[in-house]
N, C-alpha and C positions, 0 to 999 in steps of 0.2 A: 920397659917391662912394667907391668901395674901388679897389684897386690890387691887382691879382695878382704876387706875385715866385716865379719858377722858381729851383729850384738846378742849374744844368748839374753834372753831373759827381756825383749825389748821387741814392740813393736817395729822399732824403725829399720828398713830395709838397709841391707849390703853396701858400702859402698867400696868401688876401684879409686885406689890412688897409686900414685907414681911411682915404684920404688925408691927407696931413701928420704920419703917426704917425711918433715915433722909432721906426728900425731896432733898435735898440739894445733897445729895452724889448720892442718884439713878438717878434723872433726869439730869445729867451729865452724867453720865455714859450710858443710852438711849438717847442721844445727843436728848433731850426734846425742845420743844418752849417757853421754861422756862432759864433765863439767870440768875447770878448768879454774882456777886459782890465781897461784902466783908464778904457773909456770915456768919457775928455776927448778922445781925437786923440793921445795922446804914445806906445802902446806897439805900435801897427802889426799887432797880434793878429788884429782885425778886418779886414783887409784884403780888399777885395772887387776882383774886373774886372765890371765892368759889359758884358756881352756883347749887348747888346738893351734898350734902352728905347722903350717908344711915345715918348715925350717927351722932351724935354731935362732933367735933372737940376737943382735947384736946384746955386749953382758953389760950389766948392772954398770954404771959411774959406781966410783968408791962412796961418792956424797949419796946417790941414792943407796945402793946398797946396804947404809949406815943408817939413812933412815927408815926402810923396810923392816929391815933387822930389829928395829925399835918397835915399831909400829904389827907386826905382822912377824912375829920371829919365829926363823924356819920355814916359811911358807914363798919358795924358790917361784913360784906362778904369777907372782903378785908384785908387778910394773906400777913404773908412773908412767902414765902417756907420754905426757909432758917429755921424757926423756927418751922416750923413743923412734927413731927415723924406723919404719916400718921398711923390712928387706922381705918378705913372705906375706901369706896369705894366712889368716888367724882368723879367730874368734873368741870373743871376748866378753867378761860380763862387769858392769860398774861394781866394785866393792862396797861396801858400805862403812862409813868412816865413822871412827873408832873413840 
């Protein structure tokens, strides 16, 4: 099953990826408007808002969650890529770090 992710806010076209793929490894590889760090969860680089998914997202890691909370507190839309295996079809826009 593949997963379509929109970028709001971005020239760069749609891309399908596989169900359950890291974010992380694909949007690198479709040189994405999605930038990418230290891809653990610890440098907030990646920061995405989640503006539209067909489905519910797998939830927050405790560790990310801890740092959203810090960074962005209260604002439930706002993913690390980094940490997410993509299970739907979204649209997304790059945060701007803080």
């Amino acid at each position: 099953m593949s997963c379509r992710l929109e970028f709001t806010g971005s020239d760069k076209p749609p891309v399908e990826l596989k169900d359950g793929e890291c974010l992380s490894e694909k949007l690198t590889i479709h040189n994405s408007p999605i930038l990418f760090g230290c891809r653990i969860g610890i440098c907030g680089t990646c920061a995405i808002e989640v503006l539209q998914s067909d489905s519910p997202l797998p939830p927050r890691t405790q560790d990310e969650s801890d740092f959203l909370e810090n960074m962005y507190p209260g604002n439930e839309n706002i993913r690390l890529a980094c940490q997410i295996h993509i299970n739907t079809n979204m649209k997304i826009r790059k945060v701007n770090s803080k």
